[in-house]
DOVEXTI-651082 format. One line per field, with one value per residue: x, y, z of N, C-alpha, C in turn; residue number from 1. Coordinates in steps of 0.05 Angstrom, whole numbers. Atoms other than C-alpha are relative to their C-alpha. Layout:
BEGIN
n.px <- X:...
n.py <- Y:...
n.pz <- Z:...
ca.px <- X:...
ca.py <- Y:...
ca.pz <- Z:...
c.px <- X:...
c.py <- Y:...
c.pz <- Z:...
seq <- NUM:...
This chain:
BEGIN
n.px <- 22:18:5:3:27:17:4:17:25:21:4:1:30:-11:-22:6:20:13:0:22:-11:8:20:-1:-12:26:21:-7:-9:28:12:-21:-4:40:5:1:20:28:-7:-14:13:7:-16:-26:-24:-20:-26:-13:-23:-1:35:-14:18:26:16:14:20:25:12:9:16:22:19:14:-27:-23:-17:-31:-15:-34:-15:-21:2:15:10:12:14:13:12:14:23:21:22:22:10:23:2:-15:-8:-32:-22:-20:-21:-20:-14:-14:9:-30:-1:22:13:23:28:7:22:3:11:4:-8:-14:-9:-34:6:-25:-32:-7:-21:-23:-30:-11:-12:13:-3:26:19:10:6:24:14:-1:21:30:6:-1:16:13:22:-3:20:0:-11:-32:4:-27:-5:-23:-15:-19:-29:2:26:-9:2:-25:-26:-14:-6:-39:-7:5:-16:-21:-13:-6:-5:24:9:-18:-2:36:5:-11:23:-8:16:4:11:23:15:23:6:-23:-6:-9:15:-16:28:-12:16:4:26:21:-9:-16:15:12:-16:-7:27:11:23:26:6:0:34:7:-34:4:-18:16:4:-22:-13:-11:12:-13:7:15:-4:-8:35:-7:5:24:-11:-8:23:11:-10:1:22:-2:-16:15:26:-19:-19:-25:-11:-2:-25:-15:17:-16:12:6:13:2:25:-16:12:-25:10:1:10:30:10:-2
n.py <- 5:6:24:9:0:12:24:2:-1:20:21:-24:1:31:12:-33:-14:19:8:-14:-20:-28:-3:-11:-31:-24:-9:-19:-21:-6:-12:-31:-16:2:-33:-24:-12:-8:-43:-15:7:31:12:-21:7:12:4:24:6:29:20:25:28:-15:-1:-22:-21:9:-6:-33:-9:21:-30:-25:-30:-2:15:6:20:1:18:-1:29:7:17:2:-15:20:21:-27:-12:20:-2:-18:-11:-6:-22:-13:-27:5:8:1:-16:7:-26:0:-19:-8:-20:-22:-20:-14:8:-29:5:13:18:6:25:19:31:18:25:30:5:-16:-26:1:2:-30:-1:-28:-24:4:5:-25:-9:2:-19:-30:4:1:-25:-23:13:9:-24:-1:19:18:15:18:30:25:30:11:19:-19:18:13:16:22:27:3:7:30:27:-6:8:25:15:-5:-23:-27:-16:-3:-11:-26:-11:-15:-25:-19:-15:5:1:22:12:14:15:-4:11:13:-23:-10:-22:-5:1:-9:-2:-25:6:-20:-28:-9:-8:-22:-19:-10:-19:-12:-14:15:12:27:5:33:21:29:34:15:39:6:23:-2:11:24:24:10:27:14:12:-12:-28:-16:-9:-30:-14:-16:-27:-25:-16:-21:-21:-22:-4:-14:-23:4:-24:11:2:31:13:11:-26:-12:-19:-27:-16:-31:-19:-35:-28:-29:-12:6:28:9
n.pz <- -19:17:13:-17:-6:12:-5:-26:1:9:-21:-25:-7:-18:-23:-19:-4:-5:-25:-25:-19:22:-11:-29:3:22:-16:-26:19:15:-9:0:21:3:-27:16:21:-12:-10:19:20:3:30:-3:13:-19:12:-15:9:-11:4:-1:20:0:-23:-5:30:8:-28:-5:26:-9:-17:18:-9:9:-2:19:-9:20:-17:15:12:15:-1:-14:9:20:-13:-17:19:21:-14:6:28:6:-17:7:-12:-16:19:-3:7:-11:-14:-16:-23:-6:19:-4:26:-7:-1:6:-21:-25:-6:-29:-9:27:-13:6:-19:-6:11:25:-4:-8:28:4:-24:-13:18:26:-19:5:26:-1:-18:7:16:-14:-9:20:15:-23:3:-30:-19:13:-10:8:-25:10:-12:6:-16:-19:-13:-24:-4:-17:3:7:-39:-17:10:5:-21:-4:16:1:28:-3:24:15:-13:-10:19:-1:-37:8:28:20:14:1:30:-10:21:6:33:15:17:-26:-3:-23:-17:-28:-20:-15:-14:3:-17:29:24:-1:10:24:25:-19:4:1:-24:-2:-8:4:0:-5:12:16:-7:-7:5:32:22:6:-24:10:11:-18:-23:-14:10:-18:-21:7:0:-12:-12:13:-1:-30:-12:10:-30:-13:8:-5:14:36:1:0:31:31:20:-15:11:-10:14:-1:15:12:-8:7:-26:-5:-16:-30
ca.px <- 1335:1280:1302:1303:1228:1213:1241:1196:1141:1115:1121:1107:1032:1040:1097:1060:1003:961:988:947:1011:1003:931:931:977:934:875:900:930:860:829:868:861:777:783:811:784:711:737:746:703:667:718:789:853:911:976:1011:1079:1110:1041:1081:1021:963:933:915:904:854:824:822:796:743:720:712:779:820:882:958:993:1074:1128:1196:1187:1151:1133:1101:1068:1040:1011:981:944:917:883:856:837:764:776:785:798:863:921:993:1061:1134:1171:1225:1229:1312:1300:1228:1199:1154:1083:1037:979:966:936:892:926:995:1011:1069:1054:1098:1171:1168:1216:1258:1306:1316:1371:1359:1380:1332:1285:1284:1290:1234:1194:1199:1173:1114:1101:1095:1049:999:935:933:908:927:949:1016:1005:1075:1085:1152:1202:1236:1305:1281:1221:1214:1198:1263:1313:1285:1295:1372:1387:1358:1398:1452:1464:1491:1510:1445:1423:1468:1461:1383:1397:1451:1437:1479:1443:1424:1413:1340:1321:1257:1227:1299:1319:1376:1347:1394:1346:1354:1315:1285:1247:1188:1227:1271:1218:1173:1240:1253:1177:1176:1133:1074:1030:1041:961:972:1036:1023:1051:1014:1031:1093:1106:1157:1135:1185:1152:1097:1078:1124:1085:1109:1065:1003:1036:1072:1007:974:1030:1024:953:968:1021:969:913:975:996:1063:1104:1106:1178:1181:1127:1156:1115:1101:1040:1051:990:1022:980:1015:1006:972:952:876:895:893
ca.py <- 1762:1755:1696:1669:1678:1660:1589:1592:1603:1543:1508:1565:1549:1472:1486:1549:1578:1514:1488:1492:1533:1581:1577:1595:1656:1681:1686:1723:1776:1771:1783:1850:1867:1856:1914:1956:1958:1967:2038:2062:2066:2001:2006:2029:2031:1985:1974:1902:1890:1826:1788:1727:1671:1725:1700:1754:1806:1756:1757:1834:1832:1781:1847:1900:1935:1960:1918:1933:1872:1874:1835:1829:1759:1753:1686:1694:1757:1700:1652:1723:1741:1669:1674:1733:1731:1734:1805:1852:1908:1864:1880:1872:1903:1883:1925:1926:1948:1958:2012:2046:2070:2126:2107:2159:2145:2141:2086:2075:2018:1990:1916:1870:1796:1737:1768:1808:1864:1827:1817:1895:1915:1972:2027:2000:1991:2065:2089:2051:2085:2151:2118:2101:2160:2198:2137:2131:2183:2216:2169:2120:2051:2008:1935:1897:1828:1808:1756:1778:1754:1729:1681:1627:1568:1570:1592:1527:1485:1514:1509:1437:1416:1452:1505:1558:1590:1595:1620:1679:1691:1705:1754:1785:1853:1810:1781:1707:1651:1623:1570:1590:1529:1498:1573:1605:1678:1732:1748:1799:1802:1862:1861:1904:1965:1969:1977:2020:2067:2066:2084:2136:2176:2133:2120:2047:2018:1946:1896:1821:1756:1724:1653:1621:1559:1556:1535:1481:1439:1434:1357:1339:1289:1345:1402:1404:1396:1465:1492:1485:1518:1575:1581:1584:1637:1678:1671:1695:1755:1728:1793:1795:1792:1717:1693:1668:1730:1793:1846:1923:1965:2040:2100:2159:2213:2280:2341:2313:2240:2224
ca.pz <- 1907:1859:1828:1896:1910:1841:1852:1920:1885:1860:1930:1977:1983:2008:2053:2093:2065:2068:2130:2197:2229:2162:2171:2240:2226:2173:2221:2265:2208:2176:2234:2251:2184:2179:2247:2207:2155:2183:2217:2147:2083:2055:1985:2005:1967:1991:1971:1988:1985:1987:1960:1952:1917:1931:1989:2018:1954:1939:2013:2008:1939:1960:2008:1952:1965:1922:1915:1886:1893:1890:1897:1873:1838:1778:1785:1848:1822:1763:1814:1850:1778:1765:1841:1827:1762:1769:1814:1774:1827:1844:1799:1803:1794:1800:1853:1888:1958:1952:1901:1924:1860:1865:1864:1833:1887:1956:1999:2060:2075:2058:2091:2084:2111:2139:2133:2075:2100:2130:2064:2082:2127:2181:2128:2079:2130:2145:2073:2073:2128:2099:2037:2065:2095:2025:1998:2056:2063:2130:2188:2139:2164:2163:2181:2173:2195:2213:2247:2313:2344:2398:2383:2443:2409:2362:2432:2457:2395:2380:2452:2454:2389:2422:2354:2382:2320:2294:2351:2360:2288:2294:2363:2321:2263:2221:2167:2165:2101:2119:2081:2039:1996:1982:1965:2023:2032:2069:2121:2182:2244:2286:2345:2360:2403:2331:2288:2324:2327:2257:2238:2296:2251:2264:2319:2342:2356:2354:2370:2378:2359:2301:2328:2366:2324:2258:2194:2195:2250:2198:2190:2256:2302:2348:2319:2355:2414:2395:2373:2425:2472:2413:2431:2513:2503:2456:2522:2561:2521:2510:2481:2401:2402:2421:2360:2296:2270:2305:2275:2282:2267:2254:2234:2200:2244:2232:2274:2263:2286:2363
c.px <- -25:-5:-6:-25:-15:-2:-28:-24:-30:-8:-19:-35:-8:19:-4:-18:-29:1:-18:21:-3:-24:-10:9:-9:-22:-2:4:-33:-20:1:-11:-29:-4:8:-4:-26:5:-3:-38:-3:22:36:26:30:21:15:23:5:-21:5:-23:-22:-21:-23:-6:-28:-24:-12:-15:-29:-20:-8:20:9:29:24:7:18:15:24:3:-27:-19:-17:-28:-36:-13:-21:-26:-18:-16:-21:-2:-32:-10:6:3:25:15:26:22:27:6:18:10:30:2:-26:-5:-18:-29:-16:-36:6:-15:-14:6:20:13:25:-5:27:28:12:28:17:25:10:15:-4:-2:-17:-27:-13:-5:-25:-29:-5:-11:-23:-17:-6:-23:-31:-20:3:-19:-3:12:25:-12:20:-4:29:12:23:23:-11:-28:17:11:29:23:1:8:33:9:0:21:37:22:-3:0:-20:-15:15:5:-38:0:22:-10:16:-16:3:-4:-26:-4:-31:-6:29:17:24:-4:22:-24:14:-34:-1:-18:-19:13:7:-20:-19:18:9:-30:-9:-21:-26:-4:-1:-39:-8:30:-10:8:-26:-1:34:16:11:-9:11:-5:-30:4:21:-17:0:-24:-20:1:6:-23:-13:14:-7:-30:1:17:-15:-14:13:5:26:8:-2:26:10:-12:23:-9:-16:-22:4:-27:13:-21:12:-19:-6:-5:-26:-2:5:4
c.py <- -9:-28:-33:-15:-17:-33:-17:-7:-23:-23:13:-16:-29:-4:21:3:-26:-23:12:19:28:11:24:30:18:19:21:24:1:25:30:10:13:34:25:15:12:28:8:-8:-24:-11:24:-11:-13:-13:-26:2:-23:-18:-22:-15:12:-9:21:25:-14:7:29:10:-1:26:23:14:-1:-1:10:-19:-1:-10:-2:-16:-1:-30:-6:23:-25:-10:17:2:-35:-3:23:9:11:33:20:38:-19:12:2:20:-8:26:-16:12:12:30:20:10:24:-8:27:2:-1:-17:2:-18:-8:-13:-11:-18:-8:15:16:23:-12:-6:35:2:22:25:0:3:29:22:-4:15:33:-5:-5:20:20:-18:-6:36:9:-11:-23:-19:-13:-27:-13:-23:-8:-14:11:-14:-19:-16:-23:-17:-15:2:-32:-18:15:-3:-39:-15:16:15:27:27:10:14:36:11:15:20:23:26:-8:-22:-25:-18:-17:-14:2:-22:-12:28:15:25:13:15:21:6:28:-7:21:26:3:2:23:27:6:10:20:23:-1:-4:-30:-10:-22:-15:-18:-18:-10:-34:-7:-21:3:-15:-25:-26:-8:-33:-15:-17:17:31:-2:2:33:16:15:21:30:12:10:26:19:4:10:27:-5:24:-4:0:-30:-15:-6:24:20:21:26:12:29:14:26:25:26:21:-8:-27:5:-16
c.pz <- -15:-12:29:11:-23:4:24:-7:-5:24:27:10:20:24:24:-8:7:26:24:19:-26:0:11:5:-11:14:14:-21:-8:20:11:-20:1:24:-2:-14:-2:13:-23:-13:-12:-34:8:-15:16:-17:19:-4:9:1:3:-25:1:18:13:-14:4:22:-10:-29:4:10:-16:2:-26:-8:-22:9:-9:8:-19:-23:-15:-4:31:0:-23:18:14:-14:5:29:-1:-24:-6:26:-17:20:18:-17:9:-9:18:21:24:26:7:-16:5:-20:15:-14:-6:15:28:9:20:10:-13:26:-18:20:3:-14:-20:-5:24:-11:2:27:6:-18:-20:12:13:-16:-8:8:-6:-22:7:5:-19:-16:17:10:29:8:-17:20:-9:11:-16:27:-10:25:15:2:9:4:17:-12:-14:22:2:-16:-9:24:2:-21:5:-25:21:-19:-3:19:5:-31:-5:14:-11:-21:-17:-20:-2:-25:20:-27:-11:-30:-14:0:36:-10:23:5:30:17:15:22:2:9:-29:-13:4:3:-19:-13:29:-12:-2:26:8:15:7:7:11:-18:-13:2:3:-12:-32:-15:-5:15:-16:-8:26:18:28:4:18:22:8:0:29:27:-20:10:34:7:-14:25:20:-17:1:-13:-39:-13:6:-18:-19:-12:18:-19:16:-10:7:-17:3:16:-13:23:3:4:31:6
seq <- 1:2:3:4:5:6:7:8:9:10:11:12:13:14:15:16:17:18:19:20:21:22:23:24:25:26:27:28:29:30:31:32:33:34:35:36:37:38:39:40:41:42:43:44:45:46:47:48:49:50:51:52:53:54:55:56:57:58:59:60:61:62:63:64:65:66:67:68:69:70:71:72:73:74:75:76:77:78:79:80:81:82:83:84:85:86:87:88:89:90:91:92:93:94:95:96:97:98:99:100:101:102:103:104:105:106:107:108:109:110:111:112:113:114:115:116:117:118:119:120:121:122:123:124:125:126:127:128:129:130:131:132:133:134:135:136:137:138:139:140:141:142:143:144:145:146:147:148:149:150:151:152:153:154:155:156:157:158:159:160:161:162:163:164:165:166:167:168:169:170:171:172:173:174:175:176:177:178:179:180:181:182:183:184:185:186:187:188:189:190:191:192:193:194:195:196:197:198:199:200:201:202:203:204:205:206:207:208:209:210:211:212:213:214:215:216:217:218:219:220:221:222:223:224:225:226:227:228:229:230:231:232:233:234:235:236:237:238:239:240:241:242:243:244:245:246:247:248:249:250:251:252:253:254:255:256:257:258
């Protein structure tokens, strides 16, 4: 898996994070994030996983936080340090989320953007969740971002190109190759009911679609078309289960949260 991402890494930024549908997705995550963060203390500790090119470390550095940034892939780790090199309350660390190290801190905050956990299958996925739950301060937050079955915009384009397969391999819990960057990635999907039952030890606070259009319609003469349906089904509340990317906001319950 690693070597996977590292290949990724040197493209990743051009083919998504600098796009206006990568953009766009960001914003929305940012902006979530910024509302959370303001509840809390003005310097708080936060644990990333899945940093990917440091996007967002940097972002959250930028604010005065506290920043671990980790990711399986050393070479995406590298591209992480050289954005935030002039932070020094970012730093890094390999990790693997198949193996859960123990971490000898807790966090007020541990995120996972665009997808990150979805290279984990349900069993990892709640191995996970219980890790969490031991790294995370009480009334601490969760904010994962991840890719459901059942996003519209893809239905209508596998329907339209008449791929079944591909379709019934996304709606399945059997595990998919997504093309990431040239790189095929086995990849499984969850929708929102499955995730908020595998972290049932969290209060769910937040669920919405970060944006309905795939990264691969970047550069189509098709795209802002797309767009701007992505922006009428946000002004709708479309579910966060038909997005390309859905946000949970989970806070680890205690007897003194409400």
């Amino acid at each position: 898996m690693a070597a996977d991402f590292d290949r990724a890494a040197i493209g990743y930024d051009k083919t998504f994070t600098n796009t206006a549908i990568g953009r766009g997705q960001r914003q929305v995550v940012w902006k979530r994030l910024g509302r959370i963060l303001a509840r809390g203390h003005s310097k708080q500790s936060i644990l990333e996983l899945n940093c990917g090119t440091g996007e967002d470390a940097k972002y959250l550095g930028e604010l005065g936080h506290e920043v671990l940034a980790t990711d399986i892939s050393t070479e995406m780790l590298a591209v992480t340090q050289g954005k935030c090199r002039a932070l020094p309350n970012v730093t890094t660390q390999q990790l693997d989320l198949t193996t859960l190290p123990h971490l000898s801190q807790q966090f007020d905050l541990i995120f996972s953007n665009f997808g990150g956990l979805n290279c984990l299958d349900s069993n990892q996925l709640r191995r996970f969740a219980n890790w969490s739950q031991s790294h995370l301060v009480d009334g601490g937050s969760l904010i994962l971002v991840i890719m459901p079955r059942d996003t519209l915009i893809e239905q209508w384009y596998r329907r339209f190109k008449g791929d079944r397969q591909s379709l019934r391999l996304r709606q399945s819990q059997n595990p998919t190759q997504v093309n990431v960057d040239g790189q095929l990635v086995q990849t499984y999907f969850f929708n929102p009911d499955e995730v908020t039952e595998i972290f049932e030890g969290y209060e769910v606070k937040t669920l919405k679609a970060t944006g309905y259009v795939p990264s691969y319609w970047s550069g189509h003469w098709l795209e802002s078309v797309l767009l701007l349906f992505s922006r009428v089904f946000s002004i709708l509340s479309i579910g966060g289960r038909y997005g390309d990317h859905y946000l949970v906001e989970l806070v680890k319950s205690t007897d003194d949260v409400t």
